[in-house]
C-alpha positions as CSV (number, residue, x, y, z in Angstrom):
1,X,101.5,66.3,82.3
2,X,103.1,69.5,81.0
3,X,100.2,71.4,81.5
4,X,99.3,70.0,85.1
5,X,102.6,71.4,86.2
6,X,101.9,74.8,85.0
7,X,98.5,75.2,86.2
8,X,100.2,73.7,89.3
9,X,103.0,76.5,89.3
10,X,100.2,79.0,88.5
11,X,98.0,78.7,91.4
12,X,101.3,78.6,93.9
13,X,102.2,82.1,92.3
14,X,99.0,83.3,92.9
15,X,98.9,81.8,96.6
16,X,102.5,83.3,97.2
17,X,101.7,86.7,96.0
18,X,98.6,87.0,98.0
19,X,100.3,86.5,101.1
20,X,103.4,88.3,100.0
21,X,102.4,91.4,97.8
22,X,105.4,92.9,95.8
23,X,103.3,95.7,94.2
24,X,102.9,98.8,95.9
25,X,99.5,99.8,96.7
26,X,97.8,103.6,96.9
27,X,94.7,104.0,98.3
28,X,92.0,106.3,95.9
29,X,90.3,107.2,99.2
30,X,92.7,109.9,100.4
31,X,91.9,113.1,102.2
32,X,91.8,115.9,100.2
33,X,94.2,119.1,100.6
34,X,96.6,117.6,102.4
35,X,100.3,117.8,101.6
36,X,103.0,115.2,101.9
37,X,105.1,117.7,103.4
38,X,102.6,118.2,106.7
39,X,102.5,115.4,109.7
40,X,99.4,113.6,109.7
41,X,98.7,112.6,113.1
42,X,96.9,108.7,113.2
43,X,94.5,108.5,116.0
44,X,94.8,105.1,117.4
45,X,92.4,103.2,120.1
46,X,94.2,100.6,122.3
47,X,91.8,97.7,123.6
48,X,93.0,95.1,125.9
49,X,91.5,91.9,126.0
50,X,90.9,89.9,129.7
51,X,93.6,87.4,129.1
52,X,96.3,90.7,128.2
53,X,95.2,92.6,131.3
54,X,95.7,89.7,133.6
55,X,99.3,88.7,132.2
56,X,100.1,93.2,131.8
57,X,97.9,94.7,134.7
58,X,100.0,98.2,133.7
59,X,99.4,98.2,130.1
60,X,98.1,101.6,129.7
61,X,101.3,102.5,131.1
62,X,103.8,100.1,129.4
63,X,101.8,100.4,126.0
64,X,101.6,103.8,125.9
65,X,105.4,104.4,126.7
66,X,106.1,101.7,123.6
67,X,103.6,103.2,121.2
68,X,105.5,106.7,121.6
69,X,108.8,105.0,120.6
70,X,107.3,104.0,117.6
71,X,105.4,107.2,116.8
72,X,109.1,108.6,116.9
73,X,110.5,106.4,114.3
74,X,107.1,106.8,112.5
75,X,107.1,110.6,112.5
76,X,110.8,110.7,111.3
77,X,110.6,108.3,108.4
78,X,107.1,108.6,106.9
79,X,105.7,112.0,108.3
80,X,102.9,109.6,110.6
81,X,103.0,111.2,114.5
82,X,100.9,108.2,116.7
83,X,98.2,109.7,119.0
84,X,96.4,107.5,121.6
85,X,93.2,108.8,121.9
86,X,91.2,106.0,123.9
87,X,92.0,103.1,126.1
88,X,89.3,100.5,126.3
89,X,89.1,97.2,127.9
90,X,87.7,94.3,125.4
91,X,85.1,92.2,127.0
92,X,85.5,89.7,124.6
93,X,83.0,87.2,123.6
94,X,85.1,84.3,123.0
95,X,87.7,82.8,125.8
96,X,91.2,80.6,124.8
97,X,93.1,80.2,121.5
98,X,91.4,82.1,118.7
99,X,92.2,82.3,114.9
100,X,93.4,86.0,114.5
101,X,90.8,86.7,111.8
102,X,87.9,85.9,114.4
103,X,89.2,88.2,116.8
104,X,89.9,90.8,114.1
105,X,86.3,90.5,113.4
106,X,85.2,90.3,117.1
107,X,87.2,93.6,117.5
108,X,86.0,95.5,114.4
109,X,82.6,94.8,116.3
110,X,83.3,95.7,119.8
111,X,84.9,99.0,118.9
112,X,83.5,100.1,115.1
113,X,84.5,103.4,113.7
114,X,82.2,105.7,114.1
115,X,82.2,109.6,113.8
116,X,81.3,109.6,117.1
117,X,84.5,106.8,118.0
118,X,86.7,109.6,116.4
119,X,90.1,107.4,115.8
120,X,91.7,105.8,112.6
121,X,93.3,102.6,114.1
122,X,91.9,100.4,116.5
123,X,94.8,98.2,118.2
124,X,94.0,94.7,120.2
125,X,95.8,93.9,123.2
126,X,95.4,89.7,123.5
127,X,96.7,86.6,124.9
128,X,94.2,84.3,123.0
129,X,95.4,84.4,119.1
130,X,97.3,82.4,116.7
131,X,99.7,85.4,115.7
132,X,101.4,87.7,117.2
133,X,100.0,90.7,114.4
134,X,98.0,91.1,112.1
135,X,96.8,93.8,109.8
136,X,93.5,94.4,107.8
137,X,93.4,97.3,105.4
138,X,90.2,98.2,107.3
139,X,92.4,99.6,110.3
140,X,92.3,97.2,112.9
141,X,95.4,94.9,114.2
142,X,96.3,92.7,116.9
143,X,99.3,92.2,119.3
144,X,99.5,89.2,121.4
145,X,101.8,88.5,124.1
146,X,101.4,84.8,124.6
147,X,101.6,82.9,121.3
148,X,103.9,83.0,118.8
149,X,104.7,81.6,115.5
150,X,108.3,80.0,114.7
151,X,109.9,80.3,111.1
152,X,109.2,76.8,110.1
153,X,105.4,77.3,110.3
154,X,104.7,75.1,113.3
155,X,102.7,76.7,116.2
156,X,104.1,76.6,119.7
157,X,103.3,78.0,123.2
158,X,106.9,79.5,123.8
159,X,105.9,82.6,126.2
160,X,108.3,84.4,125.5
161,X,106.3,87.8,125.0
162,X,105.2,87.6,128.7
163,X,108.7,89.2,130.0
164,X,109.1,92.6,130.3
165,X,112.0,92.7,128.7
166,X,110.6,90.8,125.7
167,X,107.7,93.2,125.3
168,X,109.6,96.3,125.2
169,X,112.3,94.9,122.7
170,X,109.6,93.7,120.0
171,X,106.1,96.1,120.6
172,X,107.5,98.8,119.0
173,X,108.8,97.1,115.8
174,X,105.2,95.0,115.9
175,X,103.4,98.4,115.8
176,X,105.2,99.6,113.3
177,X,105.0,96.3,111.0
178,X,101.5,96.5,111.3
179,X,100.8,100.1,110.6
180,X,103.3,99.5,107.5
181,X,100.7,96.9,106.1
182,X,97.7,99.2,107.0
183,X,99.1,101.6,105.0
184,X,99.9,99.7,101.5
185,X,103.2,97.7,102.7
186,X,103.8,94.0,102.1
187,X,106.3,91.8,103.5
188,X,110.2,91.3,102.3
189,X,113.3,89.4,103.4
190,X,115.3,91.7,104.4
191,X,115.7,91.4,108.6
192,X,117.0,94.7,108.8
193,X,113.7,96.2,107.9
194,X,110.7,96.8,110.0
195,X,108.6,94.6,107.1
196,X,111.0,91.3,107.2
197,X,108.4,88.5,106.8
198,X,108.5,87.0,109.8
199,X,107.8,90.1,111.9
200,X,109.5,90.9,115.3
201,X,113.1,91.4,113.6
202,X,113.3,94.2,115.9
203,X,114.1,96.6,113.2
204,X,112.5,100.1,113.4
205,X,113.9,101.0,110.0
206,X,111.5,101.1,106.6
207,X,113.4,100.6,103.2
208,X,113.2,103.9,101.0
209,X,110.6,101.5,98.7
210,X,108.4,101.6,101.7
211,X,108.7,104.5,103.2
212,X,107.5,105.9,99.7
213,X,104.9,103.8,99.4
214,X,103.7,104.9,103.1
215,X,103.8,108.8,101.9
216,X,101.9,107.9,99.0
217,X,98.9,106.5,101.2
218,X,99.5,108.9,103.7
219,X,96.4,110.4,104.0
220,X,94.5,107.2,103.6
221,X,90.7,107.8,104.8
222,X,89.9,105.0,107.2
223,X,86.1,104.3,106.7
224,X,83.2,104.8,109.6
225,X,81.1,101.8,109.9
């Protein structure tokens, strides 16, 4: 019975961790020659999805005036300056409520990185997912404005992202929580920091733990497909 409980305990460590990483990560595939000291300027494609462009119809505008007060807190803290180099509308594939890892994938495959593509991060603009962001080390993350998780893990439709108000007051920290996991951060309970588990504190601020481990994968290579 003894050992039932700790092969038990075992596999929930294991579980936990995966979702909550407490190691830092650095990245082997770094571009050469560059110095921590210089500003690395992350190229970033913004897609928008039918649902996003119905319930925003000025999201180039909005998003691009929200993406530049995170770029600000970015470039102070970490050294990262946020250029948009490409606005694309998403024809997706799928319609309605998707799981965020099938529209990670559809995205990845509308827009790959190319040489030709020229950008770093591709950002999804959606209406249809299951979370409000999420991040793949691969570069590509999602921001919904329609669905939402609450703490206690039960799914709701509290459309509270479709206000104005609400978008402007949370996109920038989203952005920002997401680029943090792109580049090696995991989550923390802390809800004065931009990586609080449950993201949307609203905080722009990274710990100093994070902010290191951002400089150390600073000049991450984000591979072409």
């Amino acid at each position: 019975m003894r050992k039932l409980k700790f092969v038990g305990l075992f596999f929930l460590t294991i579980a936990f961790l995966s979702v909550n990483p407490i190691f830092s990560q650095a990245f082997d595939d770094s571009i050469p020659g560059k110095s921590l000291d210089e500003i690395r300027v992350l190229k970033i494609l913004i897609a928008a999805d039918q649902g996003y462009q119905k319930w925003v119809p000025r999201w180039q505008e909005e998003i691009t005036k929200l993406a530049n007060e995170a770029s600000m807190h970015f470039e102070n803290q970490a050294g990262i300056k946020i250029k948009i180099v490409a606005f694309e509308n998403w024809q997706r594939r799928t319609s309605g409520h998707q799981d965020w890892k099938a529209l990670l994938a559809e995205l990845s495959e509308a827009f790959p990185r190319t040489e030709q593509a020229d950008f770093d991060v591709a950002m999804g603009l959606t209406s249809d997912s299951n979370s409000h962001g999420a991040a793949v080390l691969g570069g590509y993350f999602l921001i919904n404005c329609r669905h939402s998780y609450v703490p206690d893990g039960y799914k709701r439709d509290i459309y509270f992202w479709l206000s104005d108000f609400s978008r402007a007051k949370i996109f920038p920290s989203l952005i920002l929580h997401e680029l943090g996991h792109i580049f090696g951060c995991g989550h923390n309970l802390d809800e004065r920091e931009v990586m609080y588990t449950y993201a949307g504190s609203y905080s722009l601020i990274f710990c100093k733990e994070n902010i290191e481990i951002i400089k150390k994968n600073k000049w991450r290579k984000f591979k072409s497909a």
